[in-house]
VOPA-138928 format. One record per residue: residue number from 1; x, y, z of N, C-alpha, C in turn. Coordinates in steps of 0.2 Angstrom, whole numbers, always signed. Example, Ala and Ser with C-alpha at 12.3 -4.5 7.8 and 13.67 -1.06 7.14 Angstrom:
! residues 2
    k   n_c1   n_c2   n_c3  ca_c1  ca_c2  ca_c3   c_c1   c_c2   c_c3
    1    +66    -28    +39    +62    -22    +39    +66    -16    +39
    2    +64    -11    +35    +68     -5    +36    +64     +0    +39
END
This chain:
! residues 156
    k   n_c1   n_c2   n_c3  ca_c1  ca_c2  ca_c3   c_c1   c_c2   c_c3
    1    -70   -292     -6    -66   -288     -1    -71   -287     +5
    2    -69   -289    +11    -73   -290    +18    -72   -281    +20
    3    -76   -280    +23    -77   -272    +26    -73   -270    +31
    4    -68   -275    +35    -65   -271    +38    -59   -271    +34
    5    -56   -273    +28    -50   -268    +25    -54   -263    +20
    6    -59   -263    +18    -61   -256    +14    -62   -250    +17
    7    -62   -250    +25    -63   -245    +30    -57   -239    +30
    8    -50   -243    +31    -44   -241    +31    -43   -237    +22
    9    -45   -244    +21    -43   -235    +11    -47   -233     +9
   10    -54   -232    +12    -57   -227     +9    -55   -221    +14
   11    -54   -221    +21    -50   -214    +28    -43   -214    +22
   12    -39   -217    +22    -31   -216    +16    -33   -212     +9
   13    -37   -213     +5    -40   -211     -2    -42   -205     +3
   14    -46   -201     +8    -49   -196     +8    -43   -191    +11
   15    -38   -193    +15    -34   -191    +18    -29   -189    +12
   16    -27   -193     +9    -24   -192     +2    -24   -186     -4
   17    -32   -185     -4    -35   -182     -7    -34   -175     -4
   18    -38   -175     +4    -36   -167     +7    -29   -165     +6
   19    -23   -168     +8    -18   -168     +8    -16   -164     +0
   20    -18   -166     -5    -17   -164    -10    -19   -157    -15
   21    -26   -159    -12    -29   -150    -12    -27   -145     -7
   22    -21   -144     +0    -18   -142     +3    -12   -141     -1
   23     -9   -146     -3     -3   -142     -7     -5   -140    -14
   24    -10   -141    -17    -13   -136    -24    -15   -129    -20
   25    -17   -128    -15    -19   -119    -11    -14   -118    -10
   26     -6   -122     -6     -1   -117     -8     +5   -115    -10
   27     +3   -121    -19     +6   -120    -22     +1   -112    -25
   28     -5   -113    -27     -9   -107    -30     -8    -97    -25
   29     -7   -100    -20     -7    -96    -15     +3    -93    -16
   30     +6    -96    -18    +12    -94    -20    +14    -90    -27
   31     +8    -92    -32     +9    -92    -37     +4    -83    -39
   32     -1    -83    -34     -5    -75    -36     -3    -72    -31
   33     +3    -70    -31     +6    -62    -29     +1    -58    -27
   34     +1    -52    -19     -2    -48    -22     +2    -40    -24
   35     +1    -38    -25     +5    -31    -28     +3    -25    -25
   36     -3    -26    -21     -2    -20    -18     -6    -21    -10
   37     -2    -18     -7     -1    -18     +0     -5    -11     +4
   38     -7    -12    +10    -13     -5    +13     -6     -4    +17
   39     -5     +4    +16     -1     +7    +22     -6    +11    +26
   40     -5    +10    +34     -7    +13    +39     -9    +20    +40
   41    -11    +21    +42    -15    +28    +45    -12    +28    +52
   42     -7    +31    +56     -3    +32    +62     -6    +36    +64
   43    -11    +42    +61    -12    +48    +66    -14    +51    +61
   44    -19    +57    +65    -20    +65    +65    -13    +69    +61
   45    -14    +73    +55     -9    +79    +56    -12    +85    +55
   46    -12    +87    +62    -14    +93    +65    -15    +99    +58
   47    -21   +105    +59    -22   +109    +55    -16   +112    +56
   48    -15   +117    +52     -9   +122    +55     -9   +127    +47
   49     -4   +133    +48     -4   +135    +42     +0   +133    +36
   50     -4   +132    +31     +0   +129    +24     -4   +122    +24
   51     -7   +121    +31    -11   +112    +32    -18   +115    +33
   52    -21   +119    +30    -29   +122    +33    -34   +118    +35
   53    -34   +111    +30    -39   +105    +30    -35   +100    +36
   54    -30   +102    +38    -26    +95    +41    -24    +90    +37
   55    -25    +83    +40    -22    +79    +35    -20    +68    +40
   56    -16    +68    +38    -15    +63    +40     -8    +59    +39
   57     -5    +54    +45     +0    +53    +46     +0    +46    +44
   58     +6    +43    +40     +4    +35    +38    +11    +33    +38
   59    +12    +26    +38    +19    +20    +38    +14    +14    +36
   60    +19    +11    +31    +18     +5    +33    +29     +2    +28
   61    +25     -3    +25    +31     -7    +20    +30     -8    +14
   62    +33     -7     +9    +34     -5     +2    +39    -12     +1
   63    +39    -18     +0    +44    -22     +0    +47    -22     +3
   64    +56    -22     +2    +60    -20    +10    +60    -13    +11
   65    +57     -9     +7    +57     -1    +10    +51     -1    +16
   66    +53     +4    +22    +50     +7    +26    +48    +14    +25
   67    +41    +16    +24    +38    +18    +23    +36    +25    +29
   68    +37    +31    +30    +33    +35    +35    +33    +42    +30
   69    +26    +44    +31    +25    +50    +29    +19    +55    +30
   70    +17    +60    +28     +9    +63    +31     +7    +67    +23
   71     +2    +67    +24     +0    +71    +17     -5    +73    +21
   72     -5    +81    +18    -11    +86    +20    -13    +91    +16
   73    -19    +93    +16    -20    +99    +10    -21   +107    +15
   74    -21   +110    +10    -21   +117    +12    -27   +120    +10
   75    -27   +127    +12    -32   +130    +11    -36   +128     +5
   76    -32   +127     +0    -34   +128    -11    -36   +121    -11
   77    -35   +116     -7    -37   +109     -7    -30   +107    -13
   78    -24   +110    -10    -18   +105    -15    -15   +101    -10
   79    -14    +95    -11    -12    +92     -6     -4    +90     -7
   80     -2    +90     +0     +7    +93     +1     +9    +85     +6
   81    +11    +82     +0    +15    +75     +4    +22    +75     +4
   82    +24    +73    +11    +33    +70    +13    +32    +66    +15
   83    +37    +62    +13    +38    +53    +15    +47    +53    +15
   84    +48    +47    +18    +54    +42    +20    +54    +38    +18
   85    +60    +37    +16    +59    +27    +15    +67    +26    +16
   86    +68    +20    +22    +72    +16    +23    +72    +10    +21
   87    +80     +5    +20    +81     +0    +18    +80     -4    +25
   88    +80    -11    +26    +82    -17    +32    +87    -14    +36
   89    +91    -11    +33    +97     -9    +39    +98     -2    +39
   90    +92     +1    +38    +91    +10    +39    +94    +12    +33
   91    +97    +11    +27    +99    +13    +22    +94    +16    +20
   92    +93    +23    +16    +90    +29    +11    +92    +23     +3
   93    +88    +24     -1    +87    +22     -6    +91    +27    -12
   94    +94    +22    -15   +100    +26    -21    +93    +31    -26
   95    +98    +36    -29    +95    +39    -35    +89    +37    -39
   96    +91    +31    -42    +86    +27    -48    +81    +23    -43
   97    +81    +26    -37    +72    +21    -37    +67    +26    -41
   98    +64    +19    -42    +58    +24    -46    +49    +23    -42
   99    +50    +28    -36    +46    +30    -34    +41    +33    -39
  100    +34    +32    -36    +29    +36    -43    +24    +35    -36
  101    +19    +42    -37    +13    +44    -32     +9    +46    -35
  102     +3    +43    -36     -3    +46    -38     -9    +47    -33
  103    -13    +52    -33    -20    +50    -30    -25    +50    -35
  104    -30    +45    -32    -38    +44    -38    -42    +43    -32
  105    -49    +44    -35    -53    +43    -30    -56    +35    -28
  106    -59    +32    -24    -61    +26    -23    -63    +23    -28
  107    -60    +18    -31    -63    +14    -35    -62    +16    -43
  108    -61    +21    -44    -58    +22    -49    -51    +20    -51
  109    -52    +17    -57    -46    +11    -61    -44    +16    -64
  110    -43    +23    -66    -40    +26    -70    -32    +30    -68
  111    -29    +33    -72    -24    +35    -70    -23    +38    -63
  112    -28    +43    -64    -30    +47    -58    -26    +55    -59
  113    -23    +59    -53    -17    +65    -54    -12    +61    -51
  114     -6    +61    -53     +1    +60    -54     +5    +68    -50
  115     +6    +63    -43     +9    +69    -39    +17    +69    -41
  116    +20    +73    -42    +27    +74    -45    +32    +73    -40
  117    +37    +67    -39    +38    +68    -32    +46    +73    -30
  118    +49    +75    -28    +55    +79    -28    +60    +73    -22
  119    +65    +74    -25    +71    +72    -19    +72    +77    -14
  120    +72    +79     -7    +74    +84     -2    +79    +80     +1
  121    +82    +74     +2    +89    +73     +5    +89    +66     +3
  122    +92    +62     +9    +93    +56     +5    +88    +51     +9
  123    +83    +48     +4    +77    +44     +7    +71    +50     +9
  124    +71    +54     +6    +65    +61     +7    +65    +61     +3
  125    +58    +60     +3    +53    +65     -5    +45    +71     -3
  126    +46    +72     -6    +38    +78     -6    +35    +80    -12
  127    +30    +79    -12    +24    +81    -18    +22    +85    -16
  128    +17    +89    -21    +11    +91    -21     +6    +89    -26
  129     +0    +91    -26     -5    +92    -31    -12    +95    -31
  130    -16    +97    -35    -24   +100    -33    -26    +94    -33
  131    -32    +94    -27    -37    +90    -24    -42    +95    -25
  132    -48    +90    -26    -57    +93    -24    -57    +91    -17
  133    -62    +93    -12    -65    +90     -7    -70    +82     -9
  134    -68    +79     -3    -71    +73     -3    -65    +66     -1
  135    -66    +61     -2    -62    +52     -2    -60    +53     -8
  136    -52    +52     -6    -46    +48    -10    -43    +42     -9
  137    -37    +41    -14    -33    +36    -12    -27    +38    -14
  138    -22    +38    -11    -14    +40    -10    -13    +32    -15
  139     -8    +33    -19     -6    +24    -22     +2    +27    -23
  140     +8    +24    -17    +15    +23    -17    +17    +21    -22
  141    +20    +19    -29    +22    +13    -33    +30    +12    -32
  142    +32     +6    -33    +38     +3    -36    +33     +0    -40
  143    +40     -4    -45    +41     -8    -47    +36    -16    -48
  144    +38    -18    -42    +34    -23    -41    +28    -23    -35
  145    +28    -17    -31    +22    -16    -28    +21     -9    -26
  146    +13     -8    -25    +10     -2    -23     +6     -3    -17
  147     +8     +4    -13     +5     +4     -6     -1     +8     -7
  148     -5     +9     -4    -11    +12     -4    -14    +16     +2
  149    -16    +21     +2    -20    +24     +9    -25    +27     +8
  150    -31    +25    +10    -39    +30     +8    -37    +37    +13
  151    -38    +43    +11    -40    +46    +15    -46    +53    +14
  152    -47    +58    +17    -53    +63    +15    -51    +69    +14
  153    -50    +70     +9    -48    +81     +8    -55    +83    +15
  154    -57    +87    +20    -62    +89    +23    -63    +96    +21
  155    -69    +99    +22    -71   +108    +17    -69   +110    +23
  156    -67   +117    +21    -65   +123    +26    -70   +124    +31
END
């Protein structure tokens, strides 16, 4: 075989091969889902009474739900979450979603506290629960995904 046709297929065989590991990444990249998504931190919410520590203001997306709400704690370090969720076209979410709210601390894979969430209107919810001082993490759950948001109980 003379070298100027081996030049051509061994560029073909290399290209062939990148080509190939390219759709193996995203076939594999379609294949590992991830489940849980970071929702934003939008803002400061101001100390005020019932909010002694302050708090913080978040949005992101839960699926196709929209996502906006503030969690803050009070004087006792219990913290007092409202959120919203809309659908794509502003629709509030029917009765049986099954909304679940936990906070754990960083890094901890355990259950954590289970904030208990109440319906106030349609597409409103509000928890509470006791916090210590110090980094947590807020976890939204559906179904198929969980939002997440680190935030920090501060001391009086």
């Amino acid at each position: 075989m003379n070298r100027s046709t081996r030049t051509p297929r061994i560029v073909a065989a290399v290209l062939g091969l990148l080509v190939l590991v390219l759709i193996g990444a995203f076939v594999a990249m379609a294949l590992v889902t991830r489940d849980e998504v970071r929702l934003g931190a939008v803002g400061p919410l101001g100390k005020a009474p019932g909010l002694e520590r302050g708090g913080v203001r978040f949005a992101g997306a839960l699926n196709v739900w929209e996502v906006q709400g503030s969690l803050g704690a009070d004087r006792d370090a219990t913290a007092h979450l409202s959120l919203s969720l809309r659908g794509p076209t502003g629709q509030p979410p029917g009765d049986a979603l099954p909304l679940t709210a936990r906070l754990a601390r960083p890094g901890d894979d355990g259950d954590g506290i289970a904030v208990p969430l109440s319906r106030t209107g349609p597409g409103l919810y509000a928890g509470r629960a006791p916090l210590a001082e110090g980094r947590w993490v807020l976890r939204l759950g559906l179904p198929e995904v969980t939002g997440t948001l680190a935030f920090a109980v501060d001391p009086l």
